[in-house]
Steps between C-alpha positions, in 0.01 A plus 500: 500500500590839419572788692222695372259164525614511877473840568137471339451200727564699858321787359184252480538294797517845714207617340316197567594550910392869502165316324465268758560684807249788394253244418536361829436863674210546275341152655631545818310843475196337371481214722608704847299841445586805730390386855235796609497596883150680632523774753242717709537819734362495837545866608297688804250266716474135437107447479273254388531691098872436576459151543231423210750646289831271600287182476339583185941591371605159605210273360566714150880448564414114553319479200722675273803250586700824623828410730408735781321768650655823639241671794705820518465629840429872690195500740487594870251225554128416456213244610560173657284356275636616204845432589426122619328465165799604347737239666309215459452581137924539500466155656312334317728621108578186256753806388753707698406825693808781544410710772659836421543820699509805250639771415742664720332639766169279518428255826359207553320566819263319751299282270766553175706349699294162554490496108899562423577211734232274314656528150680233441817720404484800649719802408561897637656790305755709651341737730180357574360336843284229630320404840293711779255270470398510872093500498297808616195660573377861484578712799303796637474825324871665529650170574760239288315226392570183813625166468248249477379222740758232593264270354484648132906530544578091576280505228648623239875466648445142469358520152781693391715224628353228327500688140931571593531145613315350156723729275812425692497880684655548807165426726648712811559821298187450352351459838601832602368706240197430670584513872756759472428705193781408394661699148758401235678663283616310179787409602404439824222287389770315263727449758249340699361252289157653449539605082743300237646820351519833422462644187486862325227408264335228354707384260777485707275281739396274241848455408638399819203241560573352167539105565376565867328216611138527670240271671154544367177315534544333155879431663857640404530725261828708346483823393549579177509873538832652352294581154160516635264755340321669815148573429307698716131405630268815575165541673229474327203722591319245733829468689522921537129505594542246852840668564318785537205355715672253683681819683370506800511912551375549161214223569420672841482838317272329224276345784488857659452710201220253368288529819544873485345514158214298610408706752548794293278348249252405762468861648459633174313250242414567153847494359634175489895540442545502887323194530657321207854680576486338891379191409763424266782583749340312761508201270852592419577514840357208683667313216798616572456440903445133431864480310681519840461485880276730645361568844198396628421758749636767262253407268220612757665769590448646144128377506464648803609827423328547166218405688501761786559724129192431377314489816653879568386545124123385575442544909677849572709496814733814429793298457496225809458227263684637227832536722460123613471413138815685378701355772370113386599578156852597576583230771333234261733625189804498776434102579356432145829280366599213691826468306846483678709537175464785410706811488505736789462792242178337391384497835555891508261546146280315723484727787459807255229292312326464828564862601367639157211267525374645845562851359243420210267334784555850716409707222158256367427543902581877512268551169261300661446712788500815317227361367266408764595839665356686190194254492411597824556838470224531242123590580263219492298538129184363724413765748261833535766654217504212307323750165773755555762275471439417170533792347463546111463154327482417184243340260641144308161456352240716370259618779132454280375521809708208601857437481877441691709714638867438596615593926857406568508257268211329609164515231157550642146512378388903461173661389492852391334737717308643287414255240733657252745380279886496599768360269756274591833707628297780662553606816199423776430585857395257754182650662344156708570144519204241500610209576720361200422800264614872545321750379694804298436802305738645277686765615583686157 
């Protein structure tokens, strides 16, 4: 063979390997697609929206065959219920969960933190914090929200402990972010054992848990993350609509503001948008009260005092029953949430919620009185000057002798004097009642 035959030759067979080896990418491409990650925000308070929404994200996630999902943390807290929802739906993934702390800055507090140590990674970026998730309950007016019954603490301490001990967390430290309100930085929390690693973003997170292995309920799984797409899950409108109502300040303020209405639309009948206005926000609201723990006696504490409302409204008392009633509506909105997750701060929007609430009940009360003062203060329209108090009136239908006549808004039956005719809009005098009719004579 040649020289030029041979040179031909390598020229070939090094075309042919370039060949081969792109047409292996190409199938390798084909047959392994680009592994897709799903991720969702949990920001501000966990509630029962919050927890529709993450449940609904991993099921899709599930079905879609994606490697993960990313719940990107920053919340102060939220409900109970919400938040145990949350875990057992973490618990019971055929896929991996990455809890996720985000961005710089953001916390994981109280009930956040019960979800970061439930992922089954569980990651922090620089700067960010986790823990304080002693329970509480609403102090007085003026006053830092208290810790919570010893029983509600061994409560959840010891359900914090078992969700540490199943994802291989350190179960004491976990322990005391209950008991001790205890707080961890990100490298603090690394250090200790409670988070896998920390991480400036997410690709840098899905990178360093690339070929981590994880135990799920379908069983061990690796992550294939290093090239992972990330695709992010929103709320859908249904999901916006219950985080809204399943607030507990903003379903008290529904519940108040609907009953308000109602009254309003009671007192005054005829036009209807008060009515239809209240009962929509008590609907809204009492749906939203049965979306976490309430209390009992709060509950008739706000019945109560709407109730001494409406009986100030109907039964005068200059303000004795009114009073009682504003001070049941802001003790009930006070002791309305039974929920020892949440945020102190939120307990402080509750206090002004309650405060604002009585100041709307003080002024309906104050109104109220003015009222009855001015009823009373007018002459009796059935009396010896019962003729001269009604002044001028004026004919609504032609007096032939007989005819109406308009008095304060009220029509009666009128004959003319006379026997004359008087036009409809003309101006009449009263000069005797007989029973049911008045007689008048025109005065122009």
């Amino acid at each position: 063979m040649d020289v030029k035959a041979r040179k031909s030759l390598k020229i070939m067979i090094l075309l042919s390997f370039f060949s081969i080896f792109f047409l292996s990418q190409t199938w390798k491409a084909v047959v392994q697609p680009q592994p897709v990650v799903y991720s969702m925000r949990v920001e501000d308070t966990v509630t029962a929206g919050t927890a529709q929404y993450l449940l609904r994200g991993i099921r899709e996630a599930e079905n879609n065959g994606a490697q993960a999902v990313i719940i990107l943390l920053n919340t102060p807290g939220g409900l109970v219920t919400a938040t145990l929802d949350i875990i057992q739906g973490i618990d019971a993934a055929e896929i991996p969960i990455i809890t996720y702390v985000s961005p710089r800055g953001g916390i994981a507090a109280s009930a956040g933190t019960f979800i970061l140590i439930s992922g089954h990674a569980a990651a922090m970026s620089p700067g960010t914090t986790c823990g304080a998730a002693m329970p509480v309950i609403v102090g007085a007016i003026g006053q830092k929200p208290e810790a919570a019954d010893q029983k509600t603490i061994n409560f959840l301490a010891g359900h914090m402990k078992s969700i540490a001990r199943e994802k291989g967390r350190p179960e004491n430290t976990a322990e005391k972010f209950v008991t001790e309100n205890l707080t961890l930085t990100a490298e603090e929390a690394l250090n200790e054992g409670v988070i896998d690693l920390i991480a400036n973003d997410t690709s840098e997170m899905l990178n360093k848990l690339n070929g981590t292995a994880v135990e799920t309920r379908r069983g061990m799984a690796v992550l294939n993350t290093s090239s992972a797409r990330v695709e992010e899950i929103p709320l859908n409108l249904n999901e916006r609509l219950i985080n809204i109502v399943s607030d507990p300040a903003l379903a008290a303020l529904f519940i108040m503001l609907g009953m308000y209405a109602l009254i309003i639309g009671f007192s005054s009948p005829g036009y209807f948008l008060p009515e239809v206005a209240g009962s929509l926000l008590l609907i809204m609201g009492l749906y939203g009260a049965g979306l976490f723990q309430i209390n009992v006696a709060a509950i008739l504490l706000l019945v109560l005092g709407m109730g001494l409302l409406v009986a100030e409204a109907f039964t005068p008392t200059y303000g004795i029953l009114g009073t009682g009633g504003v001070i049941g509506l802001v003790l009930g909105i006070i002791l309305f949430p039974v929920e020892p997750l949440m945020p102190a701060a939120w307990f402080l929007k509750l206090k002004i919620l309650a405060i604002g609430t009585g100041a709307i009940g003080a002024a309906l009360l104050i109104i109220i009185v003015i009222g009855i003062l001015h009823i009373r203060r007018l002459k009796p329209m059935q009396d010896e000057n019962e003729l001269s108090n009604y002044g001028l009136v004026q004919v609504v239908s032609d007096l032939n002798p007989y005819g109406q006549v308009k008095i304060r808004g009220e029509i009666w039956s009128a004959k003319s004097r006379s026997g004359e005719m008087i036009e409809t809009g003309r101006k009449v005098q009263v000069i005797e009642r007989q029973g049911l009719m008045l007689i008048v004579e025109s005065v122009e």
